[in-house]
N, C-alpha and C positions, 0 to 999 in steps of 0.2 A: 537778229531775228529778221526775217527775210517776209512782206506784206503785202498783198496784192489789193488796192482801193480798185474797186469793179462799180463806175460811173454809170450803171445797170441803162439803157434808153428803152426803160418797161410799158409795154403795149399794156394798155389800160383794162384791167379786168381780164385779162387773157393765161391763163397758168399755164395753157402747151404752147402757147408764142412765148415766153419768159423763160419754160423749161429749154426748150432748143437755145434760145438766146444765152442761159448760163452754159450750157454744155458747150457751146462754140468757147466762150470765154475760156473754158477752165480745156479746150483742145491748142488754144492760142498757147497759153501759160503750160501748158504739162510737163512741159522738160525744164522748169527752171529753178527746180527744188524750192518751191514755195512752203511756208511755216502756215502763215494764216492768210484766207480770202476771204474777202468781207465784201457783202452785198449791202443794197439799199434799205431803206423801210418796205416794211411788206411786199417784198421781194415781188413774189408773182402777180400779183393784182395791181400795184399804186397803192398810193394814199387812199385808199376808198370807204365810204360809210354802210357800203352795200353789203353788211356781213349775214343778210340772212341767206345770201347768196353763195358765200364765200371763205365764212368761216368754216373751220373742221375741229372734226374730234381729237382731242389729243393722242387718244387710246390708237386710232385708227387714221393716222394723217396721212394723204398721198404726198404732200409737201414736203414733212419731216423726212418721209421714206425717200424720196426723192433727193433730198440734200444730204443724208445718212449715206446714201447710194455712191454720190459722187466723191465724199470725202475718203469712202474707203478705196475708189476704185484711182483717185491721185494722189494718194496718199497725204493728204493735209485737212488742217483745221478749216472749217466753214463759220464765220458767223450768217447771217438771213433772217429778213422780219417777215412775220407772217400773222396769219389772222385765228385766233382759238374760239371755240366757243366756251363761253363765262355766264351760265344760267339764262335769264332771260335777254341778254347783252351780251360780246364779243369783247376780246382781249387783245389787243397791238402786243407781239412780243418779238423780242431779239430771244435768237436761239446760237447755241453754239455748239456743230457735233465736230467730234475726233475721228482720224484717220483710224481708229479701231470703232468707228459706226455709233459710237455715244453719245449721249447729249449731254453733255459737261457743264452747260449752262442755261438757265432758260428765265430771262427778264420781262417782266410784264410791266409797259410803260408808266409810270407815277402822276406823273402831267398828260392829261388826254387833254385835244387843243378845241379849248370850248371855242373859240373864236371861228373856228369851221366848224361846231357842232359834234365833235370827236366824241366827247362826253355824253351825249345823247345814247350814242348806240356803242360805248365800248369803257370798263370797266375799268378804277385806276388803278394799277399795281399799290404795293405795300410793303414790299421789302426792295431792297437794297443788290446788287446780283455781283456776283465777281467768281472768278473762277483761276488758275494756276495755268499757263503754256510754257513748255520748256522751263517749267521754274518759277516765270514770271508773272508776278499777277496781276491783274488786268479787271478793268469793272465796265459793267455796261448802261448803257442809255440809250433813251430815242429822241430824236429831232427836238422835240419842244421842249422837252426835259434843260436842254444847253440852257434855255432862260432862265433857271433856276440854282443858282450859284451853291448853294446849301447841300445840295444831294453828293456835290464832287468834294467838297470838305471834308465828308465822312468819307467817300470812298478810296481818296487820296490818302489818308491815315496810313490803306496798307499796301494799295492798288500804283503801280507804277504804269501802267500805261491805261490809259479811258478810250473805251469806243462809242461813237454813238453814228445809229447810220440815222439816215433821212430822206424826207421828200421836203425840201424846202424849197420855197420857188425864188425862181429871179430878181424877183422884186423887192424881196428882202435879203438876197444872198450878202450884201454889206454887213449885217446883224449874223449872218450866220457865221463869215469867216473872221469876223471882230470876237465873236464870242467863244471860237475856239479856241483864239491865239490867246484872249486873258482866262480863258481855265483852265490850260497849258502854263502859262507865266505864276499865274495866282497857287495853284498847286502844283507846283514843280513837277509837272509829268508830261512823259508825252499824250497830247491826245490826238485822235484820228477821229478824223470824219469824214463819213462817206455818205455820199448824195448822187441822187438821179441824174440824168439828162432828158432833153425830149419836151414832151408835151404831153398833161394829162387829158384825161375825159371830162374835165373841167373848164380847158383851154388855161392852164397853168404854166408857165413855161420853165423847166430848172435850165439850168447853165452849167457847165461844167465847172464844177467848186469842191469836187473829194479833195482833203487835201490831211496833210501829218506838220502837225505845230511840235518842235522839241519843247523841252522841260525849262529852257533857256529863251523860247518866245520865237524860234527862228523856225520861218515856213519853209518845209525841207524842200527839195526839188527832187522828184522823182525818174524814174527811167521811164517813159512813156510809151507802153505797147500799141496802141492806137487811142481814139476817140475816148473807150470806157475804160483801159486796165491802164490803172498808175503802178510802178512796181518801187517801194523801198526798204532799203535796209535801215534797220535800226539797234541802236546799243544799249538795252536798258539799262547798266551800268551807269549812264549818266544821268538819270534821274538820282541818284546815291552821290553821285560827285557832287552836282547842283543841290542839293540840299544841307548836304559836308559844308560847300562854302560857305553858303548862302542862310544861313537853316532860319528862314522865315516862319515856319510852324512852330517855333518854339515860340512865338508871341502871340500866337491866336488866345482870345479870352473867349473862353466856350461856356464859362457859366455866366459871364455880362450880355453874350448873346443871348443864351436862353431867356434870361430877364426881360430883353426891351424886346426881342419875338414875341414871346408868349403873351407878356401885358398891354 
């Protein structure tokens, strides 16, 4: 499976600076038979709390349209986070459309990040998201969600590759690429994360930190198209080898968890 991490350097609250910004990307990458391209959190805005501004209707999204638009015209998968509206409150979601214009998956983040206030103005997901490419299946997350080791135990169950994109900043990028590598090691999968570059409307700095952890713990090294597009190949096949060895999951106690969680 052939992967494009797209290190997004997202102009802050701007959706037609972001939109020109992905279309240059996906003009970079068109000829190189790409499977899946993966954006940041909230693609076209940032990280942002300003959803009355910002969010859209599902029924009627220029966003969705807009990333549905691209997948069909380069023929490949898109994931991209963007902002829904959720009653009196706004929804952070990872979307995932097909090169036949679908939306194949659609995640609404489970951990909103009270520590910025994410919580205040945006509502938590409640299910769990995963979805089939070429076969393989694959589950989703966002940014804060990685502090939560729990969510990737179930989704690893069937899910052999995990994404989560994000806006995490500099200052804790340590915690971010620490924590992919043991969700990757701890549930034998690959996982991928993709994260921003740039400077928010916050004065938040990200770093360049997308990166793909194997199933085996090892940080892959990518073909690097410039600054934001990492490009790699990957074998899921080996998520099934490394568990064949290894098969660690056969010792989780999932009803002694439930006990000392729950009480």
């Amino acid at each position: 499976m052939k992967v494009a991490l797209v290190s997004l350097n997202q102009s802050w609250e701007d959706k037609e600076a972001n939109r020109l910004k992905v279309r240059n990307c996906f003009q970079t990458i068109a000829f190189r038979n790409m499977d899946l391209v993966i954006f940041p959190e909230m693609t076209l805005t940032g990280f942002t709390m300003n959803v009355k501004e910002h969010a859209e209707e599902a029924e009627n999204s220029a966003t969705i349209r807009f990333f549905t638009d691209c997948a069909c015209q380069y023929g490949v998968y898109i994931g991209f986070g963007m902002i829904l509206k959720a009653g009196i409150k706004a929804a952070n979601h990872f979307i995932i459309v097909s090169p036949e214009g679908e939306m194949c998956a659609d995640y609404i983040k489970i951990h909103p990040f009270s520590y910025a206030g994410e919580d205040r103005f945006y509502e938590k997901g409640k299910h769990l998201t995963s979805l089939e490419i070429q076969g393989v299946p694959i589950g989703l997350s966002i940014c804060y969600d990685l502090r939560f080791p729990e969510i990737f135990q179930a989704l690893s169950r069937t899910d052999k590759l995990i994404l989560n994109i994000a806006n995490w900043p500099e200052r804790r990028v340590l915690h971010w690429k620490t924590l992919i590598q043991a969700r990757a090691i701890e549930n034998q999968v690959y996982f991928l994360g993709v994260n921003r570059i740039g400077k928010d409307g916050n004065g938040l700095k990200y770093e360049n930190s997308s990166l793909i952890v194997s199933p085996e713990g090892e940080i892959l090294s990518p073909e690097s198209i410039n600054e934001e597009i990492d490009i790699y190949e990957i074998d899921p096949a080996l998520v099934d080898i490394c568990r064949e060895n290894f098969p660690v999951k056969n010792d989780l106690q999932v009803n002694f968890y439930k006990e000392i969680i729950c009480n």
